[in-house]
N, C-alpha and C positions, 0 to 999 in steps of 0.2 A: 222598533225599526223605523218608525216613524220620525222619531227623534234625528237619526241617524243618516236619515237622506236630508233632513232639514238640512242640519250638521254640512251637510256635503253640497248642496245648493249654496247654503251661505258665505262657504271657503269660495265656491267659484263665481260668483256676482256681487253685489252691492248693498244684499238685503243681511239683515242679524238679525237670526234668534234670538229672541225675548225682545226684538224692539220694535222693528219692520216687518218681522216675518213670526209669526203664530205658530202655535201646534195645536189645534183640536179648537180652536176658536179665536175670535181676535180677542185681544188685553182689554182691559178696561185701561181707558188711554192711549191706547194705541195711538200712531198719527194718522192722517187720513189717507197717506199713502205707505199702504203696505201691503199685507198675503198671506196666508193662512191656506194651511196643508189640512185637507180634512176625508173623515170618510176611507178609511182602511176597507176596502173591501174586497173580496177575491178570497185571497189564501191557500188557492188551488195546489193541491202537494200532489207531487211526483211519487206513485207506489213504492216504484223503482229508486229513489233518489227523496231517502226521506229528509233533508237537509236542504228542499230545494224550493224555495215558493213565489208564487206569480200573484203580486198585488195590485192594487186599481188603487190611486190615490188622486185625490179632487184640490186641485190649487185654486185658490180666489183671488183677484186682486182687487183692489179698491183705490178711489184716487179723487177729488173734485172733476180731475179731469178725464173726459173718456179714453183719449188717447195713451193718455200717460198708464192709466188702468191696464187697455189692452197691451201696450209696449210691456208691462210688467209680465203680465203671462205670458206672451212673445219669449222674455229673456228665461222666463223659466223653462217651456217647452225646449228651446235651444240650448242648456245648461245638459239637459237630460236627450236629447236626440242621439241617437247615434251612439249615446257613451255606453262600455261595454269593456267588462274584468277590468272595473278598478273597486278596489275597498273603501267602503262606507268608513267616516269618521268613528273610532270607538268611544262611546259616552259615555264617561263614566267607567265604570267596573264592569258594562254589560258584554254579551254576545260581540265578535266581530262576526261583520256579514260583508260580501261580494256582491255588489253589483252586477250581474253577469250582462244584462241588456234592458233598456230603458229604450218606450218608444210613447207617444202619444195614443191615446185612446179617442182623440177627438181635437177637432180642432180649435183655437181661443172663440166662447160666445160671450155674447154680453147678454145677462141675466138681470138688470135691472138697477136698480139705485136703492141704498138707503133712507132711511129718515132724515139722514142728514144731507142728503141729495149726493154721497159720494156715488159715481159710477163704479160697477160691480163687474168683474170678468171670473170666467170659469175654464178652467183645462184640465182633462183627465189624463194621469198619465200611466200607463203600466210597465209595470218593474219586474224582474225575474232575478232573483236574488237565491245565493245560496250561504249557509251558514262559512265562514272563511275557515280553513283546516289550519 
């Protein structure tokens, strides 16, 4: 699922999976500006509606520069504000899933610098997804 909202982020901005944009941590090589999706956690299932789950996922960005860093999580937060019933990219041979509503958990922080002095930004954003019929 993870994969899948990358997938969907990267259709609608500037960043590409496997280059700019991470899944579960940055590449070795990466450039110094890019973002990484991390931290699946939640998973809250509906008794009622067992096809249907509420995730917490943690975007980072990184950049030499701080602004540029925060504007990245900016365009991410706004990729996902408001969006609601549209279908996740399917990758691969897996599950298709629905977006049902995507909102922020938090607003863009800056969490510090690397070793390599890039600046580091942080946004949580919560998803409500259900498996697509």
């Amino acid at each position: 699922m993870l994969i899948e909202i990358c997938e969907f982020l990267a259709n609608r901005s500037s960043f590409v999976r496997g280059t700019n944009l991470c899944v579960n941590q940055y590449l070795q090589g990466s450039p110094d500006r890019c973002a990484v999706a991390l931290n699946i956690t939640g998973g809250e299932v509906n008794l009622f509606i067992t096809d249907y789950k509420i995730i917490t996922i943690q975007f980072n960005t990184r950049d030499k520069d701080w602004k540029i860093s925060r504007d990245d999580a900016d365009i991410i937060r706004d990729v996902f504000t408001a969006m609601a019933h549209v279908d996740l990219p399917q990758v691969d041979s897996g599950p298709e899933y629905r977006l049902l509503l995507a909102h922020p958990e938090s607003d863009t922080i800056f969490i510090g610098e690397d070793e390599k002095g890039r600046k580091e930004h942080s946004i949580s954003i919560k998803f409500h997804i259900k498996n697509k019929e």
